[in-house]
C-alpha beads as a LAMMPS data file, in Angstrom:
LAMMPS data file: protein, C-alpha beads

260 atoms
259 bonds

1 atom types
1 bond types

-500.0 500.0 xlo xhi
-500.0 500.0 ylo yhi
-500.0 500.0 zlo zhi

Masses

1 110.0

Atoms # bond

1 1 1 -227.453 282.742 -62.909
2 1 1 -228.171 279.352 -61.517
3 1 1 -230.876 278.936 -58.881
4 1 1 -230.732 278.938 -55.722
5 1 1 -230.506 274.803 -54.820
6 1 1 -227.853 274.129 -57.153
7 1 1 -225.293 275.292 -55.373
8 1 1 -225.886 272.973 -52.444
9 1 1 -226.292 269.826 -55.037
10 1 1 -229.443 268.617 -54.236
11 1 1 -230.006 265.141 -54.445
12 1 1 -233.560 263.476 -55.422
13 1 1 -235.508 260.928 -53.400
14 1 1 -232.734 258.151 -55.011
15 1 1 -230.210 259.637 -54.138
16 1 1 -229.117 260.745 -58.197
17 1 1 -227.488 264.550 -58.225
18 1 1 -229.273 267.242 -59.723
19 1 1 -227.794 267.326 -63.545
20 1 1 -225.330 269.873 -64.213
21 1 1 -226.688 271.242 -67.472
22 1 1 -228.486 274.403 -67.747
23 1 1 -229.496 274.395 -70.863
24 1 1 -231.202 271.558 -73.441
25 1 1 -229.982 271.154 -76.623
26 1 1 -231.800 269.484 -80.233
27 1 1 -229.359 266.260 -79.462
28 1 1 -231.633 266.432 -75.878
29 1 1 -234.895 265.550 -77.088
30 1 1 -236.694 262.275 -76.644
31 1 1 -238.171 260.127 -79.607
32 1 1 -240.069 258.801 -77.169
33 1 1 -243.157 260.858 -77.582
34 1 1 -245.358 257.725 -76.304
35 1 1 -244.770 258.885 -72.659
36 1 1 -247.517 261.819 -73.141
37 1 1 -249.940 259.639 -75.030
38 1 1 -251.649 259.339 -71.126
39 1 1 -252.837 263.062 -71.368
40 1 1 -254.015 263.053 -74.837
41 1 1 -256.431 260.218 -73.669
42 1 1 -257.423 262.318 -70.788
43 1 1 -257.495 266.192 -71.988
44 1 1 -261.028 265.764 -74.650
45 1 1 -261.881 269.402 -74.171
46 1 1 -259.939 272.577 -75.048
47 1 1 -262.570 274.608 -73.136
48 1 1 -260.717 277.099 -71.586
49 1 1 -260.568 275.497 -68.297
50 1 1 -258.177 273.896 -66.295
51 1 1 -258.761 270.662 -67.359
52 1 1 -257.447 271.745 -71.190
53 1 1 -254.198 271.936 -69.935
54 1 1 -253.859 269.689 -66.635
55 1 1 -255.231 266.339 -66.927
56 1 1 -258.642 266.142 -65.415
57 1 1 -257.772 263.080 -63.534
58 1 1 -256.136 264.334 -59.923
59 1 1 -257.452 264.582 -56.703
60 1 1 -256.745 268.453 -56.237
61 1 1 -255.354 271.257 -58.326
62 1 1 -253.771 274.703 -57.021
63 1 1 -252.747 278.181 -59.658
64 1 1 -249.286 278.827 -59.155
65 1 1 -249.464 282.869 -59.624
66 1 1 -246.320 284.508 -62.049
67 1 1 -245.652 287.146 -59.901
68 1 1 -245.097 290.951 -61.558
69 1 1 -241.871 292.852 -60.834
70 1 1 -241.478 296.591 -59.300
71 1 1 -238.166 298.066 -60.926
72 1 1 -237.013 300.697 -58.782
73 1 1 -233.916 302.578 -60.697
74 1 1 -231.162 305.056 -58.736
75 1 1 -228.017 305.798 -59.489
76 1 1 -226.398 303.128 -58.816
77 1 1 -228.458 300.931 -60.982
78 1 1 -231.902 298.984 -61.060
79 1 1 -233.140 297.232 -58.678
80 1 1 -236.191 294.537 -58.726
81 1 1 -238.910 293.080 -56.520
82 1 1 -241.777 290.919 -56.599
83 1 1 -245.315 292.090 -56.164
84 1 1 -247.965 289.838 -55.604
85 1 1 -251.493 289.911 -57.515
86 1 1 -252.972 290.095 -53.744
87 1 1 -250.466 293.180 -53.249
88 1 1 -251.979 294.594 -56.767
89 1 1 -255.462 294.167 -56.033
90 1 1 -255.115 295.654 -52.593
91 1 1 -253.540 298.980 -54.145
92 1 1 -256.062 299.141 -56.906
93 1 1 -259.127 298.453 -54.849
94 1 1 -259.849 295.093 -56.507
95 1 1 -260.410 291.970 -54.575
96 1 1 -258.343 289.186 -54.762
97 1 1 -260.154 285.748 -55.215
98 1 1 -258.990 282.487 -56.832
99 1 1 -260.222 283.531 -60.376
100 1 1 -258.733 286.920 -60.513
101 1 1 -257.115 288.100 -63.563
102 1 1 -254.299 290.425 -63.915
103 1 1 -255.903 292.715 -66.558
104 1 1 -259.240 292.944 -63.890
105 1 1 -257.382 293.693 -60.795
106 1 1 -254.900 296.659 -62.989
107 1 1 -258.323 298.109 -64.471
108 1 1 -260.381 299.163 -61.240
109 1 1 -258.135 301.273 -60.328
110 1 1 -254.259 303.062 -60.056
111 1 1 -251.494 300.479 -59.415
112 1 1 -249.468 303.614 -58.188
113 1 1 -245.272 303.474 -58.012
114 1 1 -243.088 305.752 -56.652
115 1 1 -241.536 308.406 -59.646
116 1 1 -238.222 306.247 -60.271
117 1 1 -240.415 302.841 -60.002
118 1 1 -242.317 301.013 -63.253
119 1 1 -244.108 297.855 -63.049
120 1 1 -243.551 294.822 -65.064
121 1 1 -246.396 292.522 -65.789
122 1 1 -246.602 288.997 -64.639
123 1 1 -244.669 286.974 -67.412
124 1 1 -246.883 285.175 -70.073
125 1 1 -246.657 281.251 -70.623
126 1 1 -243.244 281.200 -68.474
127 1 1 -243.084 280.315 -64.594
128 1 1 -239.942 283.012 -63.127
129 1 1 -236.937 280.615 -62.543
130 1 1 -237.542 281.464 -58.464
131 1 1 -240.681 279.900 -58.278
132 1 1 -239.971 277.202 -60.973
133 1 1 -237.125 276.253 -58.099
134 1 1 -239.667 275.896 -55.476
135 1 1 -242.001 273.866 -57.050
136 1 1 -238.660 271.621 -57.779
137 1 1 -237.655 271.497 -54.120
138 1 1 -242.235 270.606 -53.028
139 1 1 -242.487 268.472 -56.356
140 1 1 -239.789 266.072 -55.845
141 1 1 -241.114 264.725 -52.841
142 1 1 -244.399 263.867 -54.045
143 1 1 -243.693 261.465 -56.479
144 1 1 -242.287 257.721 -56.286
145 1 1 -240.064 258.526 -59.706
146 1 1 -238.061 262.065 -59.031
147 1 1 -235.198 261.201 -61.237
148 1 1 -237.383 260.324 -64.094
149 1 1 -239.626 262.673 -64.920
150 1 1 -240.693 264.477 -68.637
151 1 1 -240.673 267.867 -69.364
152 1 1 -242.340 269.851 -72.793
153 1 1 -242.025 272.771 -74.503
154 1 1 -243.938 274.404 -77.069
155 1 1 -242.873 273.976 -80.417
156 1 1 -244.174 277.171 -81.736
157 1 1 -241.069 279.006 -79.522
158 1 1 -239.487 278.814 -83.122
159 1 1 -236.321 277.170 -81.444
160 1 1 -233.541 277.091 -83.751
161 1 1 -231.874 273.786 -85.621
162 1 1 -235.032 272.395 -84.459
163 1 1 -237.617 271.178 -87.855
164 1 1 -240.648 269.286 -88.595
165 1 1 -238.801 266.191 -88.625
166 1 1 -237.795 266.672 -84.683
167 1 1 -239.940 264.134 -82.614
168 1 1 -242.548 266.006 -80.884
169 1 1 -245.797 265.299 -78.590
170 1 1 -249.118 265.864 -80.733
171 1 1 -251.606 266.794 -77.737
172 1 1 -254.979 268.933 -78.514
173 1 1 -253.870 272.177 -79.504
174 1 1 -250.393 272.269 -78.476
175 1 1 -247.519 270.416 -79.632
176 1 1 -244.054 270.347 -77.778
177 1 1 -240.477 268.849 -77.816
178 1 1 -240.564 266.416 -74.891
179 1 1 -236.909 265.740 -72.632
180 1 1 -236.290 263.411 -69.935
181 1 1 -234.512 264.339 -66.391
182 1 1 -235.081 264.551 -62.959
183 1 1 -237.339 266.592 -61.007
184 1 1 -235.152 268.823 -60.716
185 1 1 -234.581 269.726 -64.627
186 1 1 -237.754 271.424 -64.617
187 1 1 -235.120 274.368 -64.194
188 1 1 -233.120 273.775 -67.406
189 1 1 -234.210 276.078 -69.974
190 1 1 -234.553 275.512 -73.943
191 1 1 -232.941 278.559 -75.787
192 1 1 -233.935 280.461 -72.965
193 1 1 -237.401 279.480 -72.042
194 1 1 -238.654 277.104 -69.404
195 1 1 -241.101 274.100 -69.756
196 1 1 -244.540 274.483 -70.339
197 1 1 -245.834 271.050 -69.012
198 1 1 -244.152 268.469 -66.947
199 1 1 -244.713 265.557 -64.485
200 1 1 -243.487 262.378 -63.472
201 1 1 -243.041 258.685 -64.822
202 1 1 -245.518 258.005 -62.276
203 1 1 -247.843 260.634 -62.859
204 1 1 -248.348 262.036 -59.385
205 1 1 -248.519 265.615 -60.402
206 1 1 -248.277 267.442 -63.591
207 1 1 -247.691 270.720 -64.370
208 1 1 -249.107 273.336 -66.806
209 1 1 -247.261 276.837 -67.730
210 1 1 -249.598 277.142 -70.952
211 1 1 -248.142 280.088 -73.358
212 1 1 -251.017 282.187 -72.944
213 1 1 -251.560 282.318 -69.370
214 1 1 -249.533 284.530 -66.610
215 1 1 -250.474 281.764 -64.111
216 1 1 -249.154 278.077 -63.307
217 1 1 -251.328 275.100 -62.940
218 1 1 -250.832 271.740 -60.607
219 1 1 -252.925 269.235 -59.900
220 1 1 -251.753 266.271 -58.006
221 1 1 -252.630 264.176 -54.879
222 1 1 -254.817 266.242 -51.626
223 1 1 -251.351 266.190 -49.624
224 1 1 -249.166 267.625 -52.667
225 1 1 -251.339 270.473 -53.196
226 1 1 -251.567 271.124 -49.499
227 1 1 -247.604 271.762 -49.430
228 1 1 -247.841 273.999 -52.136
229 1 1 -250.741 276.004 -50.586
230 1 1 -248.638 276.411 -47.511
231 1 1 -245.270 276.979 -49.432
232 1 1 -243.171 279.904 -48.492
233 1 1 -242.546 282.309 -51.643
234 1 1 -245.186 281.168 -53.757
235 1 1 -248.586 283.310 -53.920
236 1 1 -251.336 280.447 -54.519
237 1 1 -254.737 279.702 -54.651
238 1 1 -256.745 276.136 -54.750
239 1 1 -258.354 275.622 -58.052
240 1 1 -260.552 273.444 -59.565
241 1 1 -260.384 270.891 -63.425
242 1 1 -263.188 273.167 -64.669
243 1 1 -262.271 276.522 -63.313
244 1 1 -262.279 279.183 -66.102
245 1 1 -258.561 280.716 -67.191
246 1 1 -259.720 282.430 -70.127
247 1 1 -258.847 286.714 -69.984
248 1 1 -262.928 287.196 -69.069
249 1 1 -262.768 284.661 -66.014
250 1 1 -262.561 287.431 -63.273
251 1 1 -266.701 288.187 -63.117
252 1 1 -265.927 290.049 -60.033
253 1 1 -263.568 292.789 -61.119
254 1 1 -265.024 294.037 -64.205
255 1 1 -263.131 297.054 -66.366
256 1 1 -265.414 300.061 -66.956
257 1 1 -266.301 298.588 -69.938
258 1 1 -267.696 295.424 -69.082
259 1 1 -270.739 294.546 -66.928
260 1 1 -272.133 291.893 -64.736

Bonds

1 1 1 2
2 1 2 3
3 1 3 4
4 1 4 5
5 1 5 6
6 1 6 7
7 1 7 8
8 1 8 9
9 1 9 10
10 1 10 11
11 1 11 12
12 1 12 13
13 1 13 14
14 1 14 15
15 1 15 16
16 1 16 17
17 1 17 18
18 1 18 19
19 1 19 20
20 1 20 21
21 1 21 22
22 1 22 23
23 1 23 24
24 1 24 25
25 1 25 26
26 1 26 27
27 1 27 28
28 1 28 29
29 1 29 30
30 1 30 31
31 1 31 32
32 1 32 33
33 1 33 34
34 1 34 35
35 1 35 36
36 1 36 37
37 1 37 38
38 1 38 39
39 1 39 40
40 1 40 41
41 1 41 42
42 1 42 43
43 1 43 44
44 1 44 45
45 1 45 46
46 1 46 47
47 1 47 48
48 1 48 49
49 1 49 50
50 1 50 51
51 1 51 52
52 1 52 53
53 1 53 54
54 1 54 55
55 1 55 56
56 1 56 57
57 1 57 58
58 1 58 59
59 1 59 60
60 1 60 61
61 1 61 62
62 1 62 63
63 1 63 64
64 1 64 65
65 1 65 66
66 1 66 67
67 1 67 68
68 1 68 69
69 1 69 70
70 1 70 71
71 1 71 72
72 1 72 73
73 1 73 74
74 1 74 75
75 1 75 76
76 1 76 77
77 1 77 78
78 1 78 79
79 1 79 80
80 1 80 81
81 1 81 82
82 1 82 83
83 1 83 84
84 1 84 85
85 1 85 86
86 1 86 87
87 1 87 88
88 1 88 89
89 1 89 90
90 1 90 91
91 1 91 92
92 1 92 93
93 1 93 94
94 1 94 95
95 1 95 96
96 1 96 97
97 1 97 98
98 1 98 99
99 1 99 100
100 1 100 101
101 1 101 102
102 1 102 103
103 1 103 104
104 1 104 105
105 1 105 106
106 1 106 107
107 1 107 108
108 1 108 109
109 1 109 110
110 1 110 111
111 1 111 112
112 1 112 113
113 1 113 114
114 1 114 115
115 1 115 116
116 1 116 117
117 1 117 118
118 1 118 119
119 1 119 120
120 1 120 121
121 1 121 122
122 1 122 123
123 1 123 124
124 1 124 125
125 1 125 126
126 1 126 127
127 1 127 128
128 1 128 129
129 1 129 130
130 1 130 131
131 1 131 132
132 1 132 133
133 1 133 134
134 1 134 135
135 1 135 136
136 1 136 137
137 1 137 138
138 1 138 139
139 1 139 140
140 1 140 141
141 1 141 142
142 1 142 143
143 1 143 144
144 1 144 145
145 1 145 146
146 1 146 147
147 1 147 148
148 1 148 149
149 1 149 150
150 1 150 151
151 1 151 152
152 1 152 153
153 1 153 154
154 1 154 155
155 1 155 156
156 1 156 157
157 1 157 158
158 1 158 159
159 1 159 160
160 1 160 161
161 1 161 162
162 1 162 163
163 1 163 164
164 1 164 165
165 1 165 166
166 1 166 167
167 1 167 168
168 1 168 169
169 1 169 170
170 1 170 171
171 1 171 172
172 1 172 173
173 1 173 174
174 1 174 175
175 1 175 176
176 1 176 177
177 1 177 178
178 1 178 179
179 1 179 180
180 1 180 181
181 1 181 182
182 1 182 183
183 1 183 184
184 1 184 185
185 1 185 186
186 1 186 187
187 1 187 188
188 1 188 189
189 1 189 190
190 1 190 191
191 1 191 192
192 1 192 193
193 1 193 194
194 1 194 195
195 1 195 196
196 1 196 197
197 1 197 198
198 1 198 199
199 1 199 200
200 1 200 201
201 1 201 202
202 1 202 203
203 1 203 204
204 1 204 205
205 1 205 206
206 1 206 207
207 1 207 208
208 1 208 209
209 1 209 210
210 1 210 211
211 1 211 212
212 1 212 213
213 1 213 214
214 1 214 215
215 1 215 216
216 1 216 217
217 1 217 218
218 1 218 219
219 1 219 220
220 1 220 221
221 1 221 222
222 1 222 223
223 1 223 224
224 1 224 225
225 1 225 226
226 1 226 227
227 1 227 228
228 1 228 229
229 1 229 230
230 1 230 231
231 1 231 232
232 1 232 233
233 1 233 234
234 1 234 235
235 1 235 236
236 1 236 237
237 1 237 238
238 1 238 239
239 1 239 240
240 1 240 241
241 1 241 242
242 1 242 243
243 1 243 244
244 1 244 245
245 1 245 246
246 1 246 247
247 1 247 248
248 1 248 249
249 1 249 250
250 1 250 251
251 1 251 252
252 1 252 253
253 1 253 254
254 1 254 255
255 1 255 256
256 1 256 257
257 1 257 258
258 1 258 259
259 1 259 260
């Protein structure tokens, strides 16, 4: 299904129409794998912060949170909505701060459904196409360079008719097929999966969706990350370049087996 703004052809701060395509292909990807070199010189430490996997060089950062899904089936078919890691917490007693962790706020207590309901877990290393949309629509207007901007994905996917031979960005720890577009192709999937970083020409804002997280990171200019505090549809939280991601970050809502 496409999203939501493409059927009103949205148009980026020049003017150039959102691309058609919703899908990139091998013929897609850019040789030009200098355009990351910027955040190899900036990311020096894969410490399990924020910093490892958005640049440590922006004014302000905010966690984008993947939200998990309530299926509720009847007979006339399934049905889904989102639930928000504040909702979560709030039914399982936990409290919801800006360093929560899924796993932590599930343990303390029952996330109870109805008998027809079953929850689905915020998705892993991949922002829902919803909320990838919205960050499109708050995105493009903070930056000087909307219709160029670069977008990577992981090479470890295993994408088919891609090899070793494919140009790819070498940064610490990750390495990813890199594609050129506008803003706005931060929706365009490869072989079904979105991008795991992306920003820019100008580097205003970049993005981070790393594979192992169930949360999105942004940093970018005071004003940027005040719209997407504020955004409609997003749950958020401000965050910080050395605030802790790893699965043990939540110190406050600690499983039965763990202790402070």
């Amino acid at each position: 299904m496409l999203p939501f703004f493409w059927n009103t052809t949205p148009m980026d701060a020049q003017n150039t129409p959102v691309p058609p395509e919703v899908e990139w292909n091998i013929n897609d990807v850019s040789s030009d794998t200098r355009q990351g070199d910027w955040i190899r010189d900036d990311i020096r430490n894969i410490d399990g912060t924020v910093g490892c996997f958005v640049p440590p060089i922006f004014r302000a950062y905010s966690r984008v949170y993947h939200p998990a899904m309530v299926v509720t089936s009847t007979n006339d078919g399934d049905t889904e909505s989102t639930l928000s890691w504040r909702e979560a917490a709030t039914k399982t007693g936990a409290v919801a701060h800006p360093c929560m962790e899924w796993n932590s706020i599930i343990s303390v207590g029952n996330l109870s459904t109805e008998h027809n309901q079953r929850i689905e877990e915020p998705m892993v290393g991949e922002l829902p196409e919803r909320e990838t949309g919205l960050l499109c629509d708050l995105l493009a207007k903070h930056t000087l360079t909307p219709s160029v901007c670069w977008f990577g994905f992981w090479t470890g996917r295993g994408f088919e008719g891609f090899s070793l031979s494919t140009p790819r960005l070498d940064l610490p720890g990750r390495d990813y097929f890199l594609f050129q577009g506008s803003a706005y192709s931060a929706i365009i999937t490869l072989q079904g999966f979105g991008p795991n970083i992306w920003w820019p020409q100008d580097k205003a804002w970049f993005v981070a969706t790393d594979i192992d997280l169930q949360s999105t990171y942004v940093g970018g200019s005071e004003n940027c990350i005040e719209d997407i505090l504020a955004a409609d549809g997003l749950e958020t939280s401000r965050a910080s370049e050395r605030q802790s991601v790893t699965w043990d970050s939540d110190t406050i809502n600690l499983p039965p087996h763990r202790s402070r």
